[in-house]
MDTraj code that builds the backbone (N, CA, C; nanometers):
import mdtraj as md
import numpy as np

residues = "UNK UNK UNK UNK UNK UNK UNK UNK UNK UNK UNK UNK UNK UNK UNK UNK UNK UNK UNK UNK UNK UNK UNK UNK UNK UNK UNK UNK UNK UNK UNK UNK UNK UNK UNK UNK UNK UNK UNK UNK UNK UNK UNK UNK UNK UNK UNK UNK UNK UNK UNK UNK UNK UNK UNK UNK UNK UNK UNK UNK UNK UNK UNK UNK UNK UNK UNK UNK UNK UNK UNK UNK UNK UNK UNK UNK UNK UNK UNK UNK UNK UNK UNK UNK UNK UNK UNK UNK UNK UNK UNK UNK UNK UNK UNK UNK UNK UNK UNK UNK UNK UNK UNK UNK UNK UNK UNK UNK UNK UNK UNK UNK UNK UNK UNK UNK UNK UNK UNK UNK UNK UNK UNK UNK UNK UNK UNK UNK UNK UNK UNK UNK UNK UNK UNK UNK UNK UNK UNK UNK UNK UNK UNK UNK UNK UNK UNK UNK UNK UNK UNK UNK UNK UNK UNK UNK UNK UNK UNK UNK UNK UNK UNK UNK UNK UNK UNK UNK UNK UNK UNK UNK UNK UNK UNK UNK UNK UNK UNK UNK UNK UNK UNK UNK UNK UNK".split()
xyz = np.array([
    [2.4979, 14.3045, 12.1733],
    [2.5913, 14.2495, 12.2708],
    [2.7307, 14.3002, 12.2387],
    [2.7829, 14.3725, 12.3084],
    [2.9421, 14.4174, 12.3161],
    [3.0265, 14.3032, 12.2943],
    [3.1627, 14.3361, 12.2909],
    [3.2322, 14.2323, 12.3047],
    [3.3173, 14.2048, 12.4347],
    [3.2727, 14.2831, 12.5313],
    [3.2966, 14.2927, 12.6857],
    [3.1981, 14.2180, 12.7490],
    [3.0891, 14.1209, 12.6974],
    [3.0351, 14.0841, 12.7357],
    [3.0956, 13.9449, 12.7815],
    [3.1469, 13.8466, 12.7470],
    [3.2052, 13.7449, 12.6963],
    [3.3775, 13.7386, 12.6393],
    [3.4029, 13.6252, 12.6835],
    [3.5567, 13.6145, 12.5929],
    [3.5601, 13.4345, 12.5441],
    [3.6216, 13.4569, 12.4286],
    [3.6143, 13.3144, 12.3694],
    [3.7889, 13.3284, 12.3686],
    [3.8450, 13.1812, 12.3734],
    [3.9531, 13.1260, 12.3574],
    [3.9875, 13.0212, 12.3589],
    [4.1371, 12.9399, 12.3048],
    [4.1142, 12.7962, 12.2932],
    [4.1647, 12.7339, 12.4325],
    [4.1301, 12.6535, 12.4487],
    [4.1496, 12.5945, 12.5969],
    [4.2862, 12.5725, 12.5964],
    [4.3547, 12.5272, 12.7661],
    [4.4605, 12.4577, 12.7843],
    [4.4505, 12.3931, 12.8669],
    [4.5989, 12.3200, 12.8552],
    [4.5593, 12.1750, 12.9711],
    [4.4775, 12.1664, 13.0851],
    [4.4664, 12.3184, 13.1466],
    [4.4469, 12.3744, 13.3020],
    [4.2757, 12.3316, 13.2988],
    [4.2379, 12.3641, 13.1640],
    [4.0816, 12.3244, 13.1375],
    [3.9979, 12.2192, 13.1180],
    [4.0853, 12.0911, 13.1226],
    [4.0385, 11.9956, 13.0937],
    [3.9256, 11.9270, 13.1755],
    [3.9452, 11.9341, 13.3254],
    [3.8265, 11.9124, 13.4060],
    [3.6983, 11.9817, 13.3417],
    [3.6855, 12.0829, 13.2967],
    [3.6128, 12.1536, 13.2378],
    [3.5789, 12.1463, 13.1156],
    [3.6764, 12.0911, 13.0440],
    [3.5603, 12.0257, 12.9163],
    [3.5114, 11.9068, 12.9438],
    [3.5597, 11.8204, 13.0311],
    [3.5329, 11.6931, 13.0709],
    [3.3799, 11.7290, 13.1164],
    [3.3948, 11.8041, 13.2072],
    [3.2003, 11.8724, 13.2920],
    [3.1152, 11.8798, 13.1454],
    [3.2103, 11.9632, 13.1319],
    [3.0951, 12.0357, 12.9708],
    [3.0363, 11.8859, 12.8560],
    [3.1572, 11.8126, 12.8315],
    [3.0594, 11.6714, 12.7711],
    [3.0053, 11.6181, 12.8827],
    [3.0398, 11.5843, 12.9799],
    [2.8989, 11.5307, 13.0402],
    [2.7617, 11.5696, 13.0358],
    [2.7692, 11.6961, 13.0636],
    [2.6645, 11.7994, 13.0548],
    [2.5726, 11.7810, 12.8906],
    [2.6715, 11.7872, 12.8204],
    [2.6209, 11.7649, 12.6700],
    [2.5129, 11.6330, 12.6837],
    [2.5937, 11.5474, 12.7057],
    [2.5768, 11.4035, 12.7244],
    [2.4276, 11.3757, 12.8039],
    [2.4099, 11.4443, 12.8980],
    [2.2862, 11.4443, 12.9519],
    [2.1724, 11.5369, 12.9016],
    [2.2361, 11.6111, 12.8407],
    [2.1193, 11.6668, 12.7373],
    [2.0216, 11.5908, 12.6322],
    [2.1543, 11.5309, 12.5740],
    [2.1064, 11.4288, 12.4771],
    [2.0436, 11.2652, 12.4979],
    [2.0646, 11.2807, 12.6551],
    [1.9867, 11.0946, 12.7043],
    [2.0872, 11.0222, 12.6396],
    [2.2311, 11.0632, 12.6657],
    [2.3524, 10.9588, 12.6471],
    [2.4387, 10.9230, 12.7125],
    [2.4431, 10.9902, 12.9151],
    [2.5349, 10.9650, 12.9814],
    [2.5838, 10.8739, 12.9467],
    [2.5325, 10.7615, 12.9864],
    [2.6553, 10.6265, 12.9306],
    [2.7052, 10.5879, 12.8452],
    [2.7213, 10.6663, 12.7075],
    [2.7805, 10.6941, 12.6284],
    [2.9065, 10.7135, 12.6196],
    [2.9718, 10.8069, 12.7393],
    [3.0652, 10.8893, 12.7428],
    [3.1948, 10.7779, 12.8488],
    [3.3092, 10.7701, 12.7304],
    [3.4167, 10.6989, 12.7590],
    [3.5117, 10.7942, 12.7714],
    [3.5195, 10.9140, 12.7826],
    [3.6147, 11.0268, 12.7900],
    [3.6287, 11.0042, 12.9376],
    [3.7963, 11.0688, 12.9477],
    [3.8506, 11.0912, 13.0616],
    [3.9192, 11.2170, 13.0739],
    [3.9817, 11.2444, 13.2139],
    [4.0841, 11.3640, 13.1393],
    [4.2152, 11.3404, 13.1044],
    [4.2475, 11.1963, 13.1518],
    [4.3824, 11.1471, 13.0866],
    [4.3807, 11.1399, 12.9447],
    [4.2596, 11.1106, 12.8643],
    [4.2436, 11.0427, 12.7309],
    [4.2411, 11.2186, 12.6700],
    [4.1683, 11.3230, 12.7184],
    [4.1062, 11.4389, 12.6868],
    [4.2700, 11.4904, 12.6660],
    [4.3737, 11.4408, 12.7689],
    [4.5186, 11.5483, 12.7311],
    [4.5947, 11.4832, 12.6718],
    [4.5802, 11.3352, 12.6336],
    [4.6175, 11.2707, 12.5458],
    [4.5872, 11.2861, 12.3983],
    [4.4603, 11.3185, 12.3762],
    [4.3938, 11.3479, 12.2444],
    [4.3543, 11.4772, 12.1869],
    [4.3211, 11.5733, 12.2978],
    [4.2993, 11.7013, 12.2416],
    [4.4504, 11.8068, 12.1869],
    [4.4551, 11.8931, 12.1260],
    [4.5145, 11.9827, 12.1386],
    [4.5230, 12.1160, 12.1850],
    [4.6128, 12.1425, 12.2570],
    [4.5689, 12.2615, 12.3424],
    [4.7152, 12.3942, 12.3249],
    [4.6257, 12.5175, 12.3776],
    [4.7005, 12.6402, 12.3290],
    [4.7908, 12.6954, 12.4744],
    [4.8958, 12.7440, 12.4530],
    [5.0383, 12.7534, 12.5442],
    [4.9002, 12.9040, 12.5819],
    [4.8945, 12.8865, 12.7386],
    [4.7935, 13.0196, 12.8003],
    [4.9223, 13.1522, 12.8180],
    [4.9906, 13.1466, 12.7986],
    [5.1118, 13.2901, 12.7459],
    [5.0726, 13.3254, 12.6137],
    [5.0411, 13.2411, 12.5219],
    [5.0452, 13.2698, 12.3886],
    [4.9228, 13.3759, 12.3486],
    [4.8396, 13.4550, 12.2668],
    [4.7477, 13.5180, 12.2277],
    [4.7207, 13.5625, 12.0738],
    [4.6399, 13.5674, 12.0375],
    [4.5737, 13.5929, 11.8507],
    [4.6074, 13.4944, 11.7858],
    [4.7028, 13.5388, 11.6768],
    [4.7395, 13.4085, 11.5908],
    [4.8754, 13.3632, 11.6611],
    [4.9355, 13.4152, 11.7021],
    [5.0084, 13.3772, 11.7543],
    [5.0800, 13.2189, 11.8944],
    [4.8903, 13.1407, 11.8879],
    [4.9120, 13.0680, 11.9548],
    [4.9696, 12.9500, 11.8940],
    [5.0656, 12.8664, 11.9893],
    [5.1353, 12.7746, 11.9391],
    [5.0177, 12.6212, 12.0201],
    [4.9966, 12.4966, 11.9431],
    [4.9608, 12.4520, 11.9810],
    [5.0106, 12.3100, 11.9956],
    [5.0009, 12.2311, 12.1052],
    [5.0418, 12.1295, 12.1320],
    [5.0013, 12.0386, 12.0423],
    [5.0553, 11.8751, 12.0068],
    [4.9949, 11.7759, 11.8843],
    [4.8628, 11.7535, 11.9411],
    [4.7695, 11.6910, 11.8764],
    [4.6276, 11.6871, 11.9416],
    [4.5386, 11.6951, 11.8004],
    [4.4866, 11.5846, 11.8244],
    [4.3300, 11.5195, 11.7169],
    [4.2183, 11.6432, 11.6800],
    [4.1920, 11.7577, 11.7868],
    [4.0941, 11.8510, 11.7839],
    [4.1101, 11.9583, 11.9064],
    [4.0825, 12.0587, 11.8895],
    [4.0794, 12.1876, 11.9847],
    [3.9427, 12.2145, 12.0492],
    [3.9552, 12.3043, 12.1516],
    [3.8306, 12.3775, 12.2158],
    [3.8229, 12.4804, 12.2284],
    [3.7181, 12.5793, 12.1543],
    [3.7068, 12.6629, 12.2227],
    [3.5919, 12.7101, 12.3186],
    [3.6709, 12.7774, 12.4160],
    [3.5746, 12.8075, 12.5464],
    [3.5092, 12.9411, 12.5689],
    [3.4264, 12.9592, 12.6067],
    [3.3441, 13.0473, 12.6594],
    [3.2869, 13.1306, 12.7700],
    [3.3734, 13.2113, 12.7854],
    [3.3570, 13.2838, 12.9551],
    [3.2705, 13.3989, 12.9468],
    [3.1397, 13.3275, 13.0259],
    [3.0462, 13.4660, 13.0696],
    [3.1321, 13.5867, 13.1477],
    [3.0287, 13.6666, 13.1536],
    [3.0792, 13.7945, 13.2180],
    [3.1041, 13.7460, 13.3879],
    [3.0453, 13.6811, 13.4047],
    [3.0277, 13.6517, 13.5475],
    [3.1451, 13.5405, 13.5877],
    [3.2384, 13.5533, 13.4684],
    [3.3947, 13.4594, 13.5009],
    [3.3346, 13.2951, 13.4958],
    [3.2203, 13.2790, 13.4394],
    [3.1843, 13.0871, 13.4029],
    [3.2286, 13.0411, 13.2867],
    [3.2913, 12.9544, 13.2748],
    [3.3062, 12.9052, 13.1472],
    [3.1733, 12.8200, 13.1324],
    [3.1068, 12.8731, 13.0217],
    [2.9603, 12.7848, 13.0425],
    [2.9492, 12.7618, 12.8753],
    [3.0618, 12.7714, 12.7717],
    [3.0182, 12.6792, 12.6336],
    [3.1775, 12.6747, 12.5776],
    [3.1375, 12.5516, 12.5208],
    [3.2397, 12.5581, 12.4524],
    [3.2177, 12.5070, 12.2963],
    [3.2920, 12.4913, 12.2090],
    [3.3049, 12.4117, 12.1286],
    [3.4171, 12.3525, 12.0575],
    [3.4249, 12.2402, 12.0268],
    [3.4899, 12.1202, 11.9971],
    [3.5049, 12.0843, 11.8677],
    [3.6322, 12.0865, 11.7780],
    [3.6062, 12.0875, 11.6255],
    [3.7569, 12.0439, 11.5974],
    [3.7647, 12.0361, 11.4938],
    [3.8876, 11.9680, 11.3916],
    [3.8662, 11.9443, 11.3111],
    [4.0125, 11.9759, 11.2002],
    [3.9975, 12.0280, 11.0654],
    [3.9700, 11.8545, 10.9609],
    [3.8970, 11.9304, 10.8817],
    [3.8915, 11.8096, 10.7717],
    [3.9132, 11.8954, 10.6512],
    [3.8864, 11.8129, 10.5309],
    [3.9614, 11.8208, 10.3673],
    [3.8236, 11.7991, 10.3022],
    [3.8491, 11.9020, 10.1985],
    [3.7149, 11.9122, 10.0718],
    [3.8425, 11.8878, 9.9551],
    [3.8411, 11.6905, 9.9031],
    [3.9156, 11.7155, 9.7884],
    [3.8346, 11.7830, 9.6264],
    [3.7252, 11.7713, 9.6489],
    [3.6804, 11.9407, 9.5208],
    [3.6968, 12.0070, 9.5539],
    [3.7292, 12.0611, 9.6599],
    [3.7681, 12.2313, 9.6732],
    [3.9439, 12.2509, 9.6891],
    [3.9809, 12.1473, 9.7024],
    [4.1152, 12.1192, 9.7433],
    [4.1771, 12.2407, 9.8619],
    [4.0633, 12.2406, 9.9992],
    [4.0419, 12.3240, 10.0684],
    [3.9896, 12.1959, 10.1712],
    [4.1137, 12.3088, 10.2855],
    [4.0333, 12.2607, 10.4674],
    [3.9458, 12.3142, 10.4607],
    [3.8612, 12.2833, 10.5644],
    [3.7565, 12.2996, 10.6500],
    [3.7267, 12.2813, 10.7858],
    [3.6463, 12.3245, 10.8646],
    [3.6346, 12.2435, 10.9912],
    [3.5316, 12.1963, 10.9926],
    [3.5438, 12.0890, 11.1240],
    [3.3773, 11.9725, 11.1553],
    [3.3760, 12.0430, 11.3249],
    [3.2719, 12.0778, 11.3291],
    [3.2311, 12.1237, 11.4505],
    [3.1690, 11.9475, 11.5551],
    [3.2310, 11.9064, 11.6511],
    [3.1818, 11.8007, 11.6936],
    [3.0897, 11.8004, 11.8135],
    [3.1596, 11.9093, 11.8830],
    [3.0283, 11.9280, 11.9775],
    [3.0696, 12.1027, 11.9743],
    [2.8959, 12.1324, 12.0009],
    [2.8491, 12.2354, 12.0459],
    [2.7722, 12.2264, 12.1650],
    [2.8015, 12.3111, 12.2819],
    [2.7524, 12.3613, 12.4094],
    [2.7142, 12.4178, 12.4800],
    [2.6581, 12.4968, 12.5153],
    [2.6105, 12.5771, 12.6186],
    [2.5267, 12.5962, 12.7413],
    [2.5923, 12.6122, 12.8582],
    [2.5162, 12.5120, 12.9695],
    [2.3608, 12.6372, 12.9931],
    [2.2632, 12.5388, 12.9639],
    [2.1329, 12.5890, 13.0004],
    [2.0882, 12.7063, 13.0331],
    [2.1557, 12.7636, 13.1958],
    [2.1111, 12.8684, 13.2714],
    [2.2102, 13.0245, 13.1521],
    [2.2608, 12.9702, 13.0635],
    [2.2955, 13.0592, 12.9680],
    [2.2599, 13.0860, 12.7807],
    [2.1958, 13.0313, 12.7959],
    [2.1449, 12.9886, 12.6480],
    [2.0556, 13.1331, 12.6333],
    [2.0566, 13.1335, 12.5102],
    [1.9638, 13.2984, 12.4580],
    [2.0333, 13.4144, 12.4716],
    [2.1608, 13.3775, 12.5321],
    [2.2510, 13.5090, 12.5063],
    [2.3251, 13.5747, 12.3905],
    [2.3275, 13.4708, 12.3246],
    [2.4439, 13.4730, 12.1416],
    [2.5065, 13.4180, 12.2084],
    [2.5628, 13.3505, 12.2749],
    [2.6717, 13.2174, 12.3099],
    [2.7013, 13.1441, 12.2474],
    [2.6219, 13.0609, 12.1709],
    [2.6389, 12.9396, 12.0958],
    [2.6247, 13.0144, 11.9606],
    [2.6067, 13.1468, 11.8936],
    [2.6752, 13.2240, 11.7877],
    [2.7300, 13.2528, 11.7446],
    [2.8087, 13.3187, 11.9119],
    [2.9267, 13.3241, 11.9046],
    [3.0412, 13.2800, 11.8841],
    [3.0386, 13.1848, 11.9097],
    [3.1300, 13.0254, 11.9266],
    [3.1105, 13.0118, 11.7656],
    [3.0576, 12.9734, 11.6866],
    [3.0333, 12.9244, 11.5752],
    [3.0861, 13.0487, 11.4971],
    [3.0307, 13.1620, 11.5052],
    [3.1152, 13.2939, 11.4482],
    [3.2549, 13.2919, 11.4381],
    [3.3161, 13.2426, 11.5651],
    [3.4746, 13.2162, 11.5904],
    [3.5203, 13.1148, 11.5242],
    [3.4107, 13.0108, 11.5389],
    [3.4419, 12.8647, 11.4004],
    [3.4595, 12.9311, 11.2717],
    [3.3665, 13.0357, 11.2294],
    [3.4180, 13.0697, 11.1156],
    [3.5088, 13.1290, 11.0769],
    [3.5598, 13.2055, 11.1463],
    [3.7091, 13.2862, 11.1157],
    [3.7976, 13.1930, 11.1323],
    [3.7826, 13.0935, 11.2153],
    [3.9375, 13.0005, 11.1541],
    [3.8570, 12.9201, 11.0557],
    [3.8302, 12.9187, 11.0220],
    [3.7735, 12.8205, 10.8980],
    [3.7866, 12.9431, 10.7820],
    [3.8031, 13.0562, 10.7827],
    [3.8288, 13.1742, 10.6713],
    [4.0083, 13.2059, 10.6981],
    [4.0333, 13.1558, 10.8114],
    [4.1928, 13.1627, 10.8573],
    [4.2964, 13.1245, 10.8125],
    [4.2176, 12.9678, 10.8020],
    [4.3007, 12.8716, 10.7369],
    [4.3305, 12.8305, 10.5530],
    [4.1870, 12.9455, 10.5147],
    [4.1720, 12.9456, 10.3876],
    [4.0858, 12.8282, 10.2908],
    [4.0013, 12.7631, 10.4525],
    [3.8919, 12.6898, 10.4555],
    [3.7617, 12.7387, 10.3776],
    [3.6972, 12.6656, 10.3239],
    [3.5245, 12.6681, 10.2151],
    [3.4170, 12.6196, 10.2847],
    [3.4773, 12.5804, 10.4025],
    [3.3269, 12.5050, 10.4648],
    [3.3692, 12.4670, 10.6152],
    [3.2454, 12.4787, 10.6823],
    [3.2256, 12.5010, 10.8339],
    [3.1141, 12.3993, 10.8032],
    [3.1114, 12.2334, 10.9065],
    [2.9869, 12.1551, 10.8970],
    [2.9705, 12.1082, 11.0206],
    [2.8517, 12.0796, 11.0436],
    [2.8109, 11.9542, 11.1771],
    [2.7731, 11.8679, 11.1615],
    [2.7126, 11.7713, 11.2247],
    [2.5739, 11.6963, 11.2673],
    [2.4812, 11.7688, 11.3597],
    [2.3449, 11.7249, 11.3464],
    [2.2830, 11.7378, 11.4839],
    [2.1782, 11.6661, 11.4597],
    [2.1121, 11.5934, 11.6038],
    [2.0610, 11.4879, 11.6251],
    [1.9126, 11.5276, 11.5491],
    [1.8053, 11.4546, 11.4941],
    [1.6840, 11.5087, 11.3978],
    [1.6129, 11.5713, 11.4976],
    [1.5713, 11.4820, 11.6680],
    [1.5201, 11.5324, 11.7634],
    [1.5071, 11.6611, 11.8165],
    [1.6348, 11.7275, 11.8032],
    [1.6973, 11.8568, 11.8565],
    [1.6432, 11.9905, 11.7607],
    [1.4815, 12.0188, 11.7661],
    [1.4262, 12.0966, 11.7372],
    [1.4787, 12.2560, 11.7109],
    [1.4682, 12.2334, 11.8912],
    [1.6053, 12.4034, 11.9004],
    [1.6880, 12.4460, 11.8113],
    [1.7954, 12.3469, 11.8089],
    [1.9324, 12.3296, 11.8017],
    [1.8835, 12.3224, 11.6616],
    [1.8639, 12.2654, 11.5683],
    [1.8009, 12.2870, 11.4489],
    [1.7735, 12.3927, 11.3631],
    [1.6101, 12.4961, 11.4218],
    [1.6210, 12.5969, 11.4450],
    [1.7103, 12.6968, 11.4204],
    [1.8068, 12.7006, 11.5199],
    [1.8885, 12.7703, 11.5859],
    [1.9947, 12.7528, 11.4383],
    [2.0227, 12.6377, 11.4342],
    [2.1495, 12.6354, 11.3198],
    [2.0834, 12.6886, 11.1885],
    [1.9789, 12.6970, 11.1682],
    [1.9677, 12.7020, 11.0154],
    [1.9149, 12.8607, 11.0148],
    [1.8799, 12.9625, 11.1180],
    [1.9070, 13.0973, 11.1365],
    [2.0383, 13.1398, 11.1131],
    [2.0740, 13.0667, 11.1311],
    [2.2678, 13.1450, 11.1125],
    [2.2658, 13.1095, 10.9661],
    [2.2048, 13.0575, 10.8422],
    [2.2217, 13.0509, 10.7212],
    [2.2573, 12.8755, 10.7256],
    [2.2764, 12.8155, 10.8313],
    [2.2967, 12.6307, 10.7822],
    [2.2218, 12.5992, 10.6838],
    [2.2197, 12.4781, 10.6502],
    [2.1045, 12.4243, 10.5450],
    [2.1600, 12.2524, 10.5663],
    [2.0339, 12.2052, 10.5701],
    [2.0619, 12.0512, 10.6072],
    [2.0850, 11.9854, 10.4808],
    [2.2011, 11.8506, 10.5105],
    [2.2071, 11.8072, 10.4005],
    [2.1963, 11.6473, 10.3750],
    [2.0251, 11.6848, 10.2887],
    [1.9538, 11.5670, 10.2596],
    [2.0165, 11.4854, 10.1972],
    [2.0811, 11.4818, 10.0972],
    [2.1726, 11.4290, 9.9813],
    [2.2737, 11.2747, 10.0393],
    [2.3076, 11.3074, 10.1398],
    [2.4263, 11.2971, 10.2152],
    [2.3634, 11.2269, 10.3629],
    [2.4042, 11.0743, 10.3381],
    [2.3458, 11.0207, 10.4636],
    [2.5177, 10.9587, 10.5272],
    [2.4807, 11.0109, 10.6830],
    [2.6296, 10.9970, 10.7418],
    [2.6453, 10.8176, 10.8272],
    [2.7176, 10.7938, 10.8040],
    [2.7626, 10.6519, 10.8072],
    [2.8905, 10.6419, 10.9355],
    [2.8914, 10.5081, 10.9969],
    [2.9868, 10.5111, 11.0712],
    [3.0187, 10.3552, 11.1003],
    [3.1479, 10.3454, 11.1466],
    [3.1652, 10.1745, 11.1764],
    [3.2588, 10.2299, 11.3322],
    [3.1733, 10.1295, 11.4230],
    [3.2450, 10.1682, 11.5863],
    [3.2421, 10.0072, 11.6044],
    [3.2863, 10.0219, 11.7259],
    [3.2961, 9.8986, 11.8216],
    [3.3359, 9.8098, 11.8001],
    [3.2676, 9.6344, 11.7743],
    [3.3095, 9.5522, 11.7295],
    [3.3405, 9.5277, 11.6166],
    [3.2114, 9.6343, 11.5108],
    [3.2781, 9.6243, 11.3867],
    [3.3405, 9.6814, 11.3319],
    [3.4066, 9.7697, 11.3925],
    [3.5528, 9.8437, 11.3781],
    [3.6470, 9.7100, 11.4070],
    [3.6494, 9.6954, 11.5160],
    [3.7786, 9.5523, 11.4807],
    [3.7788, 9.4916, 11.4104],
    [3.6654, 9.4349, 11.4194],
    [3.6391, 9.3131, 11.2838],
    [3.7064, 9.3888, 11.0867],
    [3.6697, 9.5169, 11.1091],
    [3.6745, 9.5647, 10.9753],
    [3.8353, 9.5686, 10.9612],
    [3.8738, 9.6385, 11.0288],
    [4.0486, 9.6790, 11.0900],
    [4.0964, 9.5021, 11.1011],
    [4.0477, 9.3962, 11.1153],
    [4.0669, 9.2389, 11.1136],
    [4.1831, 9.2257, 11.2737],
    [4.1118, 9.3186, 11.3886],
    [4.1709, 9.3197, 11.5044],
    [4.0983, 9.2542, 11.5962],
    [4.2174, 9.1748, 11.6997],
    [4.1576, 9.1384, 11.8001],
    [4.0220, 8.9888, 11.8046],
    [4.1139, 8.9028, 11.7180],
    [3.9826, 8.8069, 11.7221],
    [3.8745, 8.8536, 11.5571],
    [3.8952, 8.9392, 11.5226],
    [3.8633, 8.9388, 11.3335],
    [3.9908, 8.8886, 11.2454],
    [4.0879, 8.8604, 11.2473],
    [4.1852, 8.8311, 11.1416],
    [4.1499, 8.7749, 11.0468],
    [4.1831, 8.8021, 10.9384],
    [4.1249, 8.7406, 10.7837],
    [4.2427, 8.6039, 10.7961],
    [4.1675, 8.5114, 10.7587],
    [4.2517, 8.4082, 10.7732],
    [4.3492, 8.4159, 10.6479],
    [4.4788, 8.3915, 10.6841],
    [4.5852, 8.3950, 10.5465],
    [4.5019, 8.2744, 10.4476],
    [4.5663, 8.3609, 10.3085],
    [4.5127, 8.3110, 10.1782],
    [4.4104, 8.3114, 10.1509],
    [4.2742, 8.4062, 10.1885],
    [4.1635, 8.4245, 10.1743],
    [4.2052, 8.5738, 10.1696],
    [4.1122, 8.5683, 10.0623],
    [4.0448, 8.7011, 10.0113],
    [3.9386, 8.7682, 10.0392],
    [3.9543, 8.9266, 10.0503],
    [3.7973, 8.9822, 10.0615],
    [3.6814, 8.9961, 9.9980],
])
top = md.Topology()
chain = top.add_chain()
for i, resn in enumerate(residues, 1):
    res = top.add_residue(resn, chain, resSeq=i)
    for name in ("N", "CA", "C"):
        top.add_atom(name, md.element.get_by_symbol(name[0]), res)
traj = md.Trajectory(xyz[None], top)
């Protein structure tokens, strides 16, 4: 595959309807539409995005939690993207990135698309002077599995991933109806 085949770059504001499509799309892959609390007010509120004048390293980027990059077939579709932001290895005393979503809409899959994209994860993750490029992916997701551990991934058994959302995020945070009552201890 040339590199005239395709162009990868990081999104801007102009794209947001379009990553908005693209998690939905995700979202129904995975049997989670109703999952999805994203908007595109929240998406230009929270993402960070690249000035479309700007090009190479040279892009300047707006404040923002995580970036995208997008994926334009030859045929002018943006049909993948991916979604990532940097995290910290304090043993390596080295960034890294967390890849959060990976995409590629269906009628394009088997091209190196979703290779590609991850290839590009790695050069800013070698950019930044980063040691590690990681994901999740769901146990179900055979393919996608597959697919990641051909590129050299390796799953990691060791390491079970944990999370606190919703109510017991408030409660933990002592928001909203959790308050630790004064003079009690945890």
């Amino acid at each position: 595959m040339s590199s005239n085949d395709y162009t990868i770059r990081h999104a801007t504001r102009d794209d947001v309807s379009t990553i908005l499509a693209l998690i939905h799309e995700l979202a129904a892959y995975e049997n989670a539409t109703n999952s999805v609390e994203a908007t595109e007010e929240l998406l230009l509120n929270t993402l960070s995005f690249t000035d479309a004048s700007t090009s190479g390293s040279d892009n300047k980027f707006t404040p923002g939690y995580a970036r995208t990059l997008l994926l334009t077939a030859p045929e002018g579709d943006i049909c993948g993207m991916a979604l990532y932001f940097y995290n910290y290895s304090t043993w390596t005393g080295r960034p890294g990135i967390y890849l959060e979503d990976l995409f590629v809409k269906p009628k394009y899959r088997k091209r190196g698309y979703g290779k590609a994209l991850i290839r590009a994860l790695a050069k800013e993750t070698l950019r930044v002077g980063g040691r590690r490029l990681e994901w999740s992916c769901l146990d179900w997701n055979t393919p996608s599995l597959e697919f990641y551990e051909s590129l050299g991934a390796t799953q990691k058994k060791e390491w079970v991933g944990l999370r606190v959302d919703g109510d017991e995020l408030l409660k933990l945070a002592e928001v909203d109806g959790y308050p630790k009552e004064e003079g009690t201890s945890s």
